[in-house]
C-alpha positions as CSV (number, residue, x, y, z in Angstrom):
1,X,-83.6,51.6,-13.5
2,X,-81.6,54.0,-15.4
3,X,-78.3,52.4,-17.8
4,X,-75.9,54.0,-15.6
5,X,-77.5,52.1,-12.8
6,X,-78.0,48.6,-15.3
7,X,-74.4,49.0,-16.3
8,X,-73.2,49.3,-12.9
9,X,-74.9,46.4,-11.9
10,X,-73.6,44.0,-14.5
11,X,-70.1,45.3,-13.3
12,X,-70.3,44.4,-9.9
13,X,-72.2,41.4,-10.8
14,X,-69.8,39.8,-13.5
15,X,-66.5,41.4,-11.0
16,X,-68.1,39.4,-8.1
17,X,-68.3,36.3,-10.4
18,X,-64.9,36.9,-11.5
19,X,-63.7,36.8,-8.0
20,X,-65.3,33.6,-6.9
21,X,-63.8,32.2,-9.9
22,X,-60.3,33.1,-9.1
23,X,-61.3,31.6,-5.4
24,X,-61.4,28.2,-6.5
25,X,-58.3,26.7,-8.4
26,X,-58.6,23.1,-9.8
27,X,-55.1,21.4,-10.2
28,X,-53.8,18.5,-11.7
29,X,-52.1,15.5,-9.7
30,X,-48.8,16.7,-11.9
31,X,-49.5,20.3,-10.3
32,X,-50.5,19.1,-6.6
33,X,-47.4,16.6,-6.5
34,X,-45.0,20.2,-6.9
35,X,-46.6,22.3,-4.7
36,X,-47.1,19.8,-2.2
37,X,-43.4,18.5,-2.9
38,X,-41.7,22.0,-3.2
39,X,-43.3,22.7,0.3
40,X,-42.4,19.4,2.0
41,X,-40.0,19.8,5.1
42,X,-38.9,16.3,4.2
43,X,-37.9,17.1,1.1
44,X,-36.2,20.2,1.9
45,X,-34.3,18.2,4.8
46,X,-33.4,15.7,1.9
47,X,-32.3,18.8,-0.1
48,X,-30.4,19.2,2.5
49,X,-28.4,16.3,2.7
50,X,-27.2,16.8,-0.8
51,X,-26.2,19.8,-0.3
52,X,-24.3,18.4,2.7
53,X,-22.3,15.5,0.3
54,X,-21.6,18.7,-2.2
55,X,-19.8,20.1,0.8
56,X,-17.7,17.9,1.4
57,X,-16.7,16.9,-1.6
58,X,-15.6,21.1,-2.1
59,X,-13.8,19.9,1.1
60,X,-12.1,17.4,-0.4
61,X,-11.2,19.8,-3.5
62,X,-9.8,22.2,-1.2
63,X,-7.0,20.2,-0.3
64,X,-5.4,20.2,-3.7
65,X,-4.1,24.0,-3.3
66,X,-2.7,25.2,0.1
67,X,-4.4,22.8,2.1
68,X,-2.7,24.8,5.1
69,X,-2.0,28.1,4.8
70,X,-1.7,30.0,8.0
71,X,-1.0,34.1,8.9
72,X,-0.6,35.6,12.6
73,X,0.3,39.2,13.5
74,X,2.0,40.1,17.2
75,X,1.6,43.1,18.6
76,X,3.2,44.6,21.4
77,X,4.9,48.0,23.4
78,X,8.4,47.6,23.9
79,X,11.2,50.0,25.4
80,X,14.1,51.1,23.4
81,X,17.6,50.4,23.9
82,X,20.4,52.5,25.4
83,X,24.2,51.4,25.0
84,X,27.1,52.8,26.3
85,X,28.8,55.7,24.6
86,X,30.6,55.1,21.9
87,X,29.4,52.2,20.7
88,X,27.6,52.0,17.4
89,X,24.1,51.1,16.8
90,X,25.3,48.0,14.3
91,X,27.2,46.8,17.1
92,X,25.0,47.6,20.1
93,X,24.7,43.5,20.6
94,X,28.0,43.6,21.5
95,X,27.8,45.9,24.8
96,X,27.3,44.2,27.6
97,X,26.2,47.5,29.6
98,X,23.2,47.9,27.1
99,X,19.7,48.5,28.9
100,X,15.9,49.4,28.3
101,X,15.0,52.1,27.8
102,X,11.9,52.6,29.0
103,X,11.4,56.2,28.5
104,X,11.2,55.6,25.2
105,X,8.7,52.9,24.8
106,X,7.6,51.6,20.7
107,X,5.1,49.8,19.2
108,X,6.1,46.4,18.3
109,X,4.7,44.3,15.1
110,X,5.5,41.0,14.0
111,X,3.7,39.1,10.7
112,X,3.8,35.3,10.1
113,X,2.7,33.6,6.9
114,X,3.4,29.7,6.7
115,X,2.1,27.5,4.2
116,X,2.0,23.7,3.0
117,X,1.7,22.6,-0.8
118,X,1.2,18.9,-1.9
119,X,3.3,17.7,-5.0
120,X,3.5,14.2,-4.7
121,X,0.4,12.1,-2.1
122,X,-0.2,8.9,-4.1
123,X,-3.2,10.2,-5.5
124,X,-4.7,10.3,-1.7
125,X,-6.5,13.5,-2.8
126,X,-8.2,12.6,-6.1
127,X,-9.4,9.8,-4.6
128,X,-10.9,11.6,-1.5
129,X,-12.6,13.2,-4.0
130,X,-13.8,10.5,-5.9
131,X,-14.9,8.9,-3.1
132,X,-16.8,12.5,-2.3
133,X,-18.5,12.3,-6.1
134,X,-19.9,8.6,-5.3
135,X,-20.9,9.9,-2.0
136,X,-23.1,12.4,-3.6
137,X,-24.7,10.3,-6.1
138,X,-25.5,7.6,-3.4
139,X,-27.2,10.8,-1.3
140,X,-29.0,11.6,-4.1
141,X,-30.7,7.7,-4.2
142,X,-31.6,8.0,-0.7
143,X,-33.5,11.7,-2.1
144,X,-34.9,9.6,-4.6
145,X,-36.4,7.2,-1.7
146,X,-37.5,10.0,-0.1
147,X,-39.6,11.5,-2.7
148,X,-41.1,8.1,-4.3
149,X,-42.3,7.4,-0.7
150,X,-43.8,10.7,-0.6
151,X,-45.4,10.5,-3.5
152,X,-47.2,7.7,-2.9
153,X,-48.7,8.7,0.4
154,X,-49.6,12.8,-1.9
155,X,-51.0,10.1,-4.9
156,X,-53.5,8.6,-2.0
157,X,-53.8,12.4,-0.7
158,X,-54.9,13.7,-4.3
159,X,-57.3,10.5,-5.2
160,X,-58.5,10.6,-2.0
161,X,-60.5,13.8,-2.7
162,X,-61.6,12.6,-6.1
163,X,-63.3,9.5,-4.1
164,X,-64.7,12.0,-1.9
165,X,-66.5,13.9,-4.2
166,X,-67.4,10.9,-6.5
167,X,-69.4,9.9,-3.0
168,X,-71.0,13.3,-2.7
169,X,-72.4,12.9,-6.1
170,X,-73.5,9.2,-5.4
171,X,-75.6,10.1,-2.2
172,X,-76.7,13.7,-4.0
173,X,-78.1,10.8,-6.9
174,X,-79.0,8.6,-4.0
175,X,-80.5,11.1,-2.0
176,X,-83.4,11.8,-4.5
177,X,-84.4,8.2,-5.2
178,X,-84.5,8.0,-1.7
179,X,-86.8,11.3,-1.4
180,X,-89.4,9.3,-4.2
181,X,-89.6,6.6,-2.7
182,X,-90.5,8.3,0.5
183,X,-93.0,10.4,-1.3
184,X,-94.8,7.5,-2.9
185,X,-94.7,5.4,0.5
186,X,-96.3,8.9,2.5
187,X,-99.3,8.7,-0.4
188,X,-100.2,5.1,0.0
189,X,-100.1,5.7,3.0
190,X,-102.5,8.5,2.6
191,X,-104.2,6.5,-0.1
192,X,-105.2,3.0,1.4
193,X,-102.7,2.4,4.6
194,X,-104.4,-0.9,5.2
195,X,-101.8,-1.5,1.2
196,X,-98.8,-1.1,3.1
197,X,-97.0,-2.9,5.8
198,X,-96.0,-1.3,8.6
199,X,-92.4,-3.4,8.7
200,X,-91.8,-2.1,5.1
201,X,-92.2,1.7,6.7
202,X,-90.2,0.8,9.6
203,X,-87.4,-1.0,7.4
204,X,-87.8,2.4,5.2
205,X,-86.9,4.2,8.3
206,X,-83.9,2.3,9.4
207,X,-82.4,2.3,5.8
208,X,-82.8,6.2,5.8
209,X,-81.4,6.7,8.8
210,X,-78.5,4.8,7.9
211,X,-78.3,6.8,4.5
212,X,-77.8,10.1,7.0
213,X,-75.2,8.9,8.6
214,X,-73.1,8.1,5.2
215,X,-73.9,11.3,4.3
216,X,-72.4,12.8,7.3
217,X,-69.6,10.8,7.1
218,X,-68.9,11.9,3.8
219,X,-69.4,15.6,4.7
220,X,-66.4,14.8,7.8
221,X,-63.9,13.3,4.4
222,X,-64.4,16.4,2.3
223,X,-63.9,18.4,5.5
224,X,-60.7,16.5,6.0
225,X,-59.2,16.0,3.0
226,X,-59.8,19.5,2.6
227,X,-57.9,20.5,5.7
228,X,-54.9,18.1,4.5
229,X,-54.9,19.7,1.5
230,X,-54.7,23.0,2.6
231,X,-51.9,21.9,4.5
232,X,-49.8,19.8,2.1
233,X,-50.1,22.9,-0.3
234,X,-49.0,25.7,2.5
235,X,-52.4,27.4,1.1
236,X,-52.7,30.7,3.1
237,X,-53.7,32.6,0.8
238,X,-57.8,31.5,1.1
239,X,-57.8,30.0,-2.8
240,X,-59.5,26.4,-2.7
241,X,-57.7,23.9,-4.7
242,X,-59.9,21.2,-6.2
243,X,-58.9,18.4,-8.2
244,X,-59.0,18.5,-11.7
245,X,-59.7,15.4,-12.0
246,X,-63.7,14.1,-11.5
247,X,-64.0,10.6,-11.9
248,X,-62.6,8.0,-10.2
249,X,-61.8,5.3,-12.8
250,X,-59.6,2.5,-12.7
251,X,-55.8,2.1,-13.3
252,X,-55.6,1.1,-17.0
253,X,-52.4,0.0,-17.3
254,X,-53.4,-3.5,-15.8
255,X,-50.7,-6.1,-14.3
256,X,-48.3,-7.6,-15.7
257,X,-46.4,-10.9,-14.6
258,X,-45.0,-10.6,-11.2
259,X,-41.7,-11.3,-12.5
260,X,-41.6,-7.9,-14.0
261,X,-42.1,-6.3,-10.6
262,X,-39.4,-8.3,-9.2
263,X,-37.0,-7.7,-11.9
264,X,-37.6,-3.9,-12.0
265,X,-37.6,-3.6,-8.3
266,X,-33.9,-5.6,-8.5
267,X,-32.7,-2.6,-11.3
268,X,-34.5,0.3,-10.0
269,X,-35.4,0.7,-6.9
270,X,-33.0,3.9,-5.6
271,X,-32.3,2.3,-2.1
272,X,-30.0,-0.7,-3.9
273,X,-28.1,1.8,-6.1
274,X,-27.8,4.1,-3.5
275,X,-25.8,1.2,-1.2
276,X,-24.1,-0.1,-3.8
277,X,-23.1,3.8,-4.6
278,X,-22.3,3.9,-0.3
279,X,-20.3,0.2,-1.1
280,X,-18.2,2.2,-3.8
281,X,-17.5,5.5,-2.2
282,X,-16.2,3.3,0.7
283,X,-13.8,1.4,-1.3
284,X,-12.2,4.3,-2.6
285,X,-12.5,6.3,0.4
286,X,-10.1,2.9,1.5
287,X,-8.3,3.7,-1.5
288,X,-7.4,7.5,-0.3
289,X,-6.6,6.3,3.2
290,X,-3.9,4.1,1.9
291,X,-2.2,6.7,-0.1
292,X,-2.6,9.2,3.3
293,X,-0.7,6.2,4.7
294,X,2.8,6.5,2.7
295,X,5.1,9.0,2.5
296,X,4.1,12.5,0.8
297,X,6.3,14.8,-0.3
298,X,5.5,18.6,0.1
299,X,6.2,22.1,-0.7
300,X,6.9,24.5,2.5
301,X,7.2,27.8,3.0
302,X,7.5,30.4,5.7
303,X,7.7,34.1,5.8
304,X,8.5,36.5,9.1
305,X,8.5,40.4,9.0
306,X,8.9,42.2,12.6
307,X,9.5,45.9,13.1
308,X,10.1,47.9,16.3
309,X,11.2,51.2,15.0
310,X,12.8,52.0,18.8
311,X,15.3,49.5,18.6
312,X,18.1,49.1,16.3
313,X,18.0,46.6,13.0
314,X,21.0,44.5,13.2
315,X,22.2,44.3,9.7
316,X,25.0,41.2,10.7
317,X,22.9,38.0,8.9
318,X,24.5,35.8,12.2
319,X,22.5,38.0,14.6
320,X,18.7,37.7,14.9
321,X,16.9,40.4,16.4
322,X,13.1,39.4,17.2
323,X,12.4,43.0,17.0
324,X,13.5,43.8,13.2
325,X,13.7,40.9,11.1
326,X,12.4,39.7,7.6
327,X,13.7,36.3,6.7
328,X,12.0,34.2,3.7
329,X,12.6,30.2,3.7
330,X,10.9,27.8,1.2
331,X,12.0,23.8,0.9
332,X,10.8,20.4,0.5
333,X,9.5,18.0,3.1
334,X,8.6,14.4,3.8
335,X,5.5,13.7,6.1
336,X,5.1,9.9,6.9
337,X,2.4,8.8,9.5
338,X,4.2,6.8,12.5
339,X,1.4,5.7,14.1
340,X,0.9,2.5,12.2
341,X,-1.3,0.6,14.9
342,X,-4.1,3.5,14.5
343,X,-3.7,3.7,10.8
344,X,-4.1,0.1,10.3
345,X,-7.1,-0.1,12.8
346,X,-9.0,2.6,10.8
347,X,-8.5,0.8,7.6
348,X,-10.1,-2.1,8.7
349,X,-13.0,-0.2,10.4
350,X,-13.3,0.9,7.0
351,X,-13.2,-2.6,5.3
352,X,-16.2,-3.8,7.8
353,X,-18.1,-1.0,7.0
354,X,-17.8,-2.1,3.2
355,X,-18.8,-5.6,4.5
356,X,-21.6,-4.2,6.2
357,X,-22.8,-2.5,3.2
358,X,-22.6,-5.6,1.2
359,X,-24.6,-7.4,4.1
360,X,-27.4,-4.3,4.1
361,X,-27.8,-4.5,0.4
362,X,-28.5,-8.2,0.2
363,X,-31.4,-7.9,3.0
364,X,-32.5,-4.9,1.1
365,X,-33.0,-7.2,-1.6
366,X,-34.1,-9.7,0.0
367,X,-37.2,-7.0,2.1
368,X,-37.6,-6.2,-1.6
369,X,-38.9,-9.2,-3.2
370,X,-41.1,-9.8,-0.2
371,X,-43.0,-6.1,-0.2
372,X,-43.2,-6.5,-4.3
373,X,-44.6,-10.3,-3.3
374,X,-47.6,-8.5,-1.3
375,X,-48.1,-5.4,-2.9
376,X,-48.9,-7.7,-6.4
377,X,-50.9,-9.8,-4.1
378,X,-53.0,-6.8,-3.0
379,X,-53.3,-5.6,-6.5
380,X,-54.8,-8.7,-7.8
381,X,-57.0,-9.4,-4.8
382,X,-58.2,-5.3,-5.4
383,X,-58.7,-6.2,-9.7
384,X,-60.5,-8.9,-8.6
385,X,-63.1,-7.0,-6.2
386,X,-63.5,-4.3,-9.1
387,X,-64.6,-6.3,-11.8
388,X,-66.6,-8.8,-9.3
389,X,-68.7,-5.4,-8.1
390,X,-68.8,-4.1,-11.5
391,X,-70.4,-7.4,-12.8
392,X,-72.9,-7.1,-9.5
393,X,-73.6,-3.7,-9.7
394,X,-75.1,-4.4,-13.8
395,X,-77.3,-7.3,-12.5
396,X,-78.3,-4.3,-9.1
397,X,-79.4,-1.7,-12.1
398,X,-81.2,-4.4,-14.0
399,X,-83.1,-5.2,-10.9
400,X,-83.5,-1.5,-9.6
401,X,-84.9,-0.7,-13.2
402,X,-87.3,-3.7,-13.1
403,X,-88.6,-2.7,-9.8
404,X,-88.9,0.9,-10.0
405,X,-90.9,-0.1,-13.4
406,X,-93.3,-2.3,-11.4
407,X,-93.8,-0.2,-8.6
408,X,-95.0,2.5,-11.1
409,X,-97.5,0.5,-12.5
410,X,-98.6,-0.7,-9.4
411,X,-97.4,-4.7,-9.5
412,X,-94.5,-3.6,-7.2
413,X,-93.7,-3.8,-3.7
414,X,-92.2,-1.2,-1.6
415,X,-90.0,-3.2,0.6
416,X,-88.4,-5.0,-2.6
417,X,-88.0,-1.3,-4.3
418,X,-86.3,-0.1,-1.2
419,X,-83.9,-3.3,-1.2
420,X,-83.2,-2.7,-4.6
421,X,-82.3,0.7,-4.1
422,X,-80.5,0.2,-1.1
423,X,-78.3,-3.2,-3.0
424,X,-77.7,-0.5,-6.1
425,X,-76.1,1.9,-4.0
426,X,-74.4,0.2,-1.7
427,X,-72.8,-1.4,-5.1
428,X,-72.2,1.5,-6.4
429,X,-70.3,3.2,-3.9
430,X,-68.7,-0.4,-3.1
431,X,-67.1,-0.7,-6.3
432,X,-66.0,3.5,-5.9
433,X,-64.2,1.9,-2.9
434,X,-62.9,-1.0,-4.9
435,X,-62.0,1.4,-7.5
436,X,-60.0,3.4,-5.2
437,X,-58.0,0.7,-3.8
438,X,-56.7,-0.9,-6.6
439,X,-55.5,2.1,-8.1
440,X,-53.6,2.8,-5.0
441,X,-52.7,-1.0,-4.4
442,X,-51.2,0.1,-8.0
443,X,-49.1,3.0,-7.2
444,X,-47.9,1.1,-4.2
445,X,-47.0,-1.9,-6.4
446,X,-45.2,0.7,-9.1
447,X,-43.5,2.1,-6.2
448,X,-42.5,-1.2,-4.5
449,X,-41.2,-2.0,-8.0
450,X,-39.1,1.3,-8.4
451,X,-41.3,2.3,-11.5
452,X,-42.4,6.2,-11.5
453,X,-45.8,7.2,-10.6
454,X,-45.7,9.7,-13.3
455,X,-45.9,6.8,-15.5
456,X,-49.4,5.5,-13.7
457,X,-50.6,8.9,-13.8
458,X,-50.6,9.6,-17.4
459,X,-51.6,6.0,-18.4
């Protein structure tokens, strides 16, 4: 092989590693949370919503300046006019014998501007837009909602393929103890096969069997959690995002006192501020519709310009042709609302809905306490189980390492080195299992409680 070739080689070979490097991404929760957040239609409809309470409260602003300002153009053909001889254009209104003239048709133009200017509402404005401000920050707790419960279900997502591939590696471990033991049972066998039961090779069977069919079940949850993940992260693109994260170890931040969770979910939790935020914009929505309800006093104005150059202007101020006119008029106006039954009846519509807030809130509160009340309980039922199977699974090793020991000297029994292996990893990947569940049990007690899962997550 010649260098040219060699060098060639190492190119192609260290530019195809390269490649399969840049295939494969590994991500941290913090990482997978964005993506998977910044492509979430929920979130965007959320998004949304805000964007919605912005709106209006722009709306609202609006109303300050010109509230209503309004412009039409006419347009028209029109005959002239012919009066009767000797009578002078500036006086042509006078004649009765004046008539079309329709031999001499013209264009006709009229323009309209009219507009409205608040000086004096009671404040009805500002406080339609304070009311609009609350509105926005109570929008914004229900988009706080929204993303907390989506990032618990993306937390159980993420974790979920950690579990996975702490499995894999469990029955990859597994898998080899099982291949030795399979080995030594096939050379007794070989060796003396009136030494070993026949039930032991039977059981043997059986527990291998089994064995294949956790590993295929395990190959199915990569294959899923895979898919999901591909999904969550809009991943078109053919790179393979893998958690950064390898081991599956438990939550260390350990529970405290249930009171704490009750008391933070009371201060915290973005669905109670965002009613009591819904209970505030109400009231001074209230606030805005009162003022509508009195007498305003406002700033008018109204301008008119029409020109049909085949008809006379009258220049006499008394006499109003429609055809040739500009006239300017601006004064001051009183607007009061008559309809007193409707305005009343919305007011109190208005005054329920802030009882029905107050209403919502307290069963809020009271749903609260009660999902804080069983996510602790499933938190300290799921410690339990993890340092239960941790304590069994020390005693399993003991007894695996005692038997595998005397089955290589030859004291041992097969059938009791196959039931310690099988007890060692069924413990092992129970308390994986255990592992997995209390940490989520966690995050959905953090959640319940209104803490961040950021603060989980880097504990």
């Amino acid at each position: 092989m010649t260098t040219r070739t060699l060098t060639l080689f190492f190119v192609l070979i260290f530019g195809f590693t390269s490649l399969k490097a840049q295939d494969t991404l590994r991500i941290s929760f913090q990482e997978f949370l964005n993506i998977a957040l910044e492509n979430s239609g929920q979130m965007k409809m959320a998004d949304t919503k805000i964007e919605l309470a912005e709106n209006r409260k722009q709306m609202a602003k609006d109303q300050r300046f010109l509230p209503s300002l309004n412009f039409r153009s006419e347009h028209a053909v029109v005959p002239g006019v012919i009066a009767s001889d000797g009578v002078p254009e500036e006086e042509i209104y006078l004649d009765p014998n004046a008539r079309n003239d329709w031999d001499n048709p013209g264009l006709f133009t009229r323009l309209r501007i009219q507009g409205v200017q608040p000086l004096f509402t009671w404040g009805a404005v500002d406080k339609a837009i304070n009311a609009a401000d609350i509105a926005i920050k109570a929008t914004q707790k229900e988009y706080d909602a929204t993303q907390a419960e989506l990032e618990l279900r993306l937390y159980e997502l993420y974790y979920s393929y950690v579990f996975a591939l702490e499995i894999e590696r469990l029955l990859s471990d597994a898998e080899d103890k099982v291949g030795q033991i399979e080995n030594a049972l096939n050379k007794q066998l070989e060796d003396d096969p009136t030494q070993v039961d026949e039930s032991d090779v039977f059981k043997f069977r059986v527990f291998k069997a089994q064995f294949g069919i956790q590993r295929e079940e395990v190959t199915q949850s990569l294959l899923f959690v895979r898919e999901t993940w591909k999904y969550a992260l809009r991943n078109n693109e053919g790179t393979i995002y893998e958690p950064s994260v390898r081991f599956l170890d438990p939550d260390e931040t350990g529970l405290q006192d249930i009171s704490y969770y009750q008391n933070s979910a009371t201060s915290n939790r973005p669905e109670i501020e965002g009613l009591e935020l819904g209970k505030n914009a109400m009231l001074a929505y209230i606030g805005s519709l009162k003022s509508r309800n009195l007498p305003g006093l406002y700033l008018g104005f109204t301008t008119t310009f029409a020109s049909t150059p085949v008809r006379p202007r009258q220049p006499n101020p008394f006499i109003v042709s429609p055809g040739n006119t500009f006239n300017t008029a601006v004064g001051l106006t009183i607007r009061q609302n008559l309809n007193f039954f409707q305005a009343n009846t919305s007011l109190k519509r208005s005054r329920l809905e802030v009882d029905r807030l107050d209403y919502l809130k307290e069963a809020a509160q009271d749903g609260i306490i009660l999902e804080v009340n069983e996510a602790y309980k499933n938190a300290a039922i799921a410690e339990v189980k993890v340092e239960s199977t941790d304590e069994a699974l020390l005693i399993a090793k003991e007894w695996l390492r005692m038997e595998q020991l005397d089955y290589d000297l030859g004291f041992g029994e097969s059938k009791d080195l196959v039931d310690a292996v099988k007890q060692e990893l069924e413990l092992r990947l129970t308390e994986k299992q255990h592992i997995f569940e209390f940490n989520s049990a966690m995050a959905k007690l953090n959640k319940t409680a209104g803490i961040p899962l950021t603060i989980q997550t880097e504990n």
